[in-house]
C-alpha positions in Angstrom: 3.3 2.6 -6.7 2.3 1.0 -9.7 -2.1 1.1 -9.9 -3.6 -2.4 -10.1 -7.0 -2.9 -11.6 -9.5 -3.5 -8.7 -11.7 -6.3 -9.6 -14.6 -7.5 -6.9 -12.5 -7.9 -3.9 -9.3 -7.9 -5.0 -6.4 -5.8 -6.7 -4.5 -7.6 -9.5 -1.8 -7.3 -11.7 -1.5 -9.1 -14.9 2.4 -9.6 -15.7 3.6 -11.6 -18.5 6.3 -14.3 -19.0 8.1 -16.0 -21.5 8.4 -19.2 -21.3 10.9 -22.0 -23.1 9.0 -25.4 -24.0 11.4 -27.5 -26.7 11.3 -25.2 -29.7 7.7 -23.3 -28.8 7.6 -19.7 -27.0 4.3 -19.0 -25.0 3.1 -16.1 -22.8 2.4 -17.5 -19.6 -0.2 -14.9 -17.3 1.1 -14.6 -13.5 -1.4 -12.7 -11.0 -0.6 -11.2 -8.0 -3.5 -10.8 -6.0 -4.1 -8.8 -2.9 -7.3 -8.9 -0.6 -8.9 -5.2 -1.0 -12.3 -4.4 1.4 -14.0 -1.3 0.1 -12.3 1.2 2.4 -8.6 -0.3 1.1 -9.7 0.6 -2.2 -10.7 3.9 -1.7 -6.8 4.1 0.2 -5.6 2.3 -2.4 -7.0 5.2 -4.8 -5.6 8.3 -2.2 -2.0 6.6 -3.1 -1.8 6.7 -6.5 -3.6 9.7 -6.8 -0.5 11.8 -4.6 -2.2 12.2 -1.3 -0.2 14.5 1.0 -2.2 14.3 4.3 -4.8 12.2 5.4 -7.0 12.8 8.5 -9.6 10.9 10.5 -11.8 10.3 13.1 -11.8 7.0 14.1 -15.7 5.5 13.6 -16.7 2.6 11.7 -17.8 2.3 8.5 -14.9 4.5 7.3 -12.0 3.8 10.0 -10.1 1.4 7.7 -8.8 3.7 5.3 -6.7 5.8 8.0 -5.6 2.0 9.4 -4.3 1.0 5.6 -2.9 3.8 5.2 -1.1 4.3 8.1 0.9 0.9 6.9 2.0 2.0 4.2 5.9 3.0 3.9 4.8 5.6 1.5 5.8 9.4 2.4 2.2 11.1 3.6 1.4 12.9 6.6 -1.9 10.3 8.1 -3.1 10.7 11.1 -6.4 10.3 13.8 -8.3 13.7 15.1 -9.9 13.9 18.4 -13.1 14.7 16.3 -14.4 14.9 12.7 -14.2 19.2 12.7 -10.5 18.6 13.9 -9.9 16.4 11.5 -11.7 18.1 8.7 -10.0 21.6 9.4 -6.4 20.2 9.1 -7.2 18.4 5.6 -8.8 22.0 4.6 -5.8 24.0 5.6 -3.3 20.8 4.2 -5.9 22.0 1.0 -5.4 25.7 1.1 -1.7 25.7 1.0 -1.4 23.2 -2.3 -1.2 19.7 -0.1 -3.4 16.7 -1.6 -5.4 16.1 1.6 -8.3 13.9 2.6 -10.9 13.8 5.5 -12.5 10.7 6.8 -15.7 10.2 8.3 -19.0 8.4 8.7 -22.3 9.8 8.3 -22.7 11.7 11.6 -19.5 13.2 11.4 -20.8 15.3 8.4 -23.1 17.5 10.8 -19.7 18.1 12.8 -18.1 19.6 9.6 -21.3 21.3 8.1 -20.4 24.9 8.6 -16.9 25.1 7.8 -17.9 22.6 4.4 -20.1 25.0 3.5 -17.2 28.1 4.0 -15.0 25.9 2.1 -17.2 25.3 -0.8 -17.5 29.3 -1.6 -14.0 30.1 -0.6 -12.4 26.9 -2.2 -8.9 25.3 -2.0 -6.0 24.9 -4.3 -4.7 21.6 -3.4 -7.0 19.0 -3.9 -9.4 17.9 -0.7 -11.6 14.7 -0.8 -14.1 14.2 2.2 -14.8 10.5 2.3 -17.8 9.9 4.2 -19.0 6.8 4.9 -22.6 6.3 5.0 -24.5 4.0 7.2 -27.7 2.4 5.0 -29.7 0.7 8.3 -27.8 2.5 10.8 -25.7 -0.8 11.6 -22.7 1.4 13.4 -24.5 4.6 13.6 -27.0 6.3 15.9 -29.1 7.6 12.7 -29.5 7.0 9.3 -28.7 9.8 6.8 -28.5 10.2 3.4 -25.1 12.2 2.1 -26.1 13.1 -1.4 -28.7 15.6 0.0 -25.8 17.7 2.0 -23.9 17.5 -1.8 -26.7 18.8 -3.5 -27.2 21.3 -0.3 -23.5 22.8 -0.5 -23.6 22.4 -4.7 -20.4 20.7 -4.5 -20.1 17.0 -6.2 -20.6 13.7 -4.5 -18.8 10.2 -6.1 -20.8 7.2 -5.5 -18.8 3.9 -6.4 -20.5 0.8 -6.8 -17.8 -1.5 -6.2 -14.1 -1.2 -5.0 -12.7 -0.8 -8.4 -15.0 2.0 -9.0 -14.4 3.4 -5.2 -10.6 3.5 -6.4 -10.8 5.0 -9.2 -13.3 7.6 -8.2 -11.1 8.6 -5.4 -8.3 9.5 -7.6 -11.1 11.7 -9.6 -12.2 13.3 -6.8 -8.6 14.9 -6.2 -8.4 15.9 -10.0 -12.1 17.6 -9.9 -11.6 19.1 -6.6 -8.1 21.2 -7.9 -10.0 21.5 -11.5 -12.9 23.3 -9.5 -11.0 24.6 -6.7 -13.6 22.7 -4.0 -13.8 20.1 -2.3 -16.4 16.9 -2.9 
């Protein structure tokens, strides 16, 4: 899949034309847009970057990215866990045998996967493992409001923080390339 630039809310691709007027020659720009929310982008960004299994646990902010990516007629293994640990273990074994994996979550489903994270982080993986965690600022879906760059700085592993959906795409593609550079998971 070719990568489109993310720009605000959406993807596009610039392509280029020729075009015949009389006896001028002009480049006319065509976009293609596609509408991209935030969680889009960041499946968007697993995609290009190779993902080989995705896993989730279905609880807003972060469900979408399991729902895009489970349209997609690419070749990847995605699917919903009965819980975030369930979930998180199956993208860390995916990990440990070479697969690009991914683990999705929001906020509370961090304390689910807190002591097999923090195994993971000293024992480390070879394929590359992304836990995208969704935080909840104002506990809109939530029951509590937490703060994930604390358990980052906890575990000593790195934590991405996008500011837009471009950013969100791009970072998730870095987070695969760190995470096999480094051998952990962020």
């Amino acid at each position: 899949m070719a990568p489109l630039e993310v720009t605000g809310f959406i993807w596009s691709r610039f392509k280029r034309t020729l075009a015949k007027s009389g006896k001028y020659s002009y480049l006319i720009p065509l976009y293609e847009k596609l509408f991209c929310r935030w969680n889009e982008a960041v499946a968007r960004g697993a995609i290009e970057a190779g993902v080989q299994m995705v896993t989730g646990y279905p609880g807003t902010p972060s469900s979408e990215v399991i729902e895009a990516l489970s349209q997609s007629k690419m070749e990847f293994h995605v699917q919903w866990s009965v819980n975030e640990k369930v979930a998180f273990d199956l993208a860390v074994g995916a990990s440990i045998v070479g697969a690009r994996s991914m683990a999705t979550m929001k906020n509370a489903g961090l304390n689910w996967i807190m002591d097999m994270l923090m195994t993971v982080v000293y024992g480390g993986v070879r394929g590359g493992l992304v836990i995208y965690v969704a935080d909840d600022p104002g506990a809109h879906y939530s029951s509590n409001e937490q703060d994930t760059r604390f358990v980052s700085m906890y575990g000593k592993f790195p934590c991405l923080e996008p500011s837009n959906q471009h950013e969100a795409k791009e970072l998730t593609k870095m987070g695969f390339e760190i995470s096999e550079k480094l051998f952990l998971s962020w």
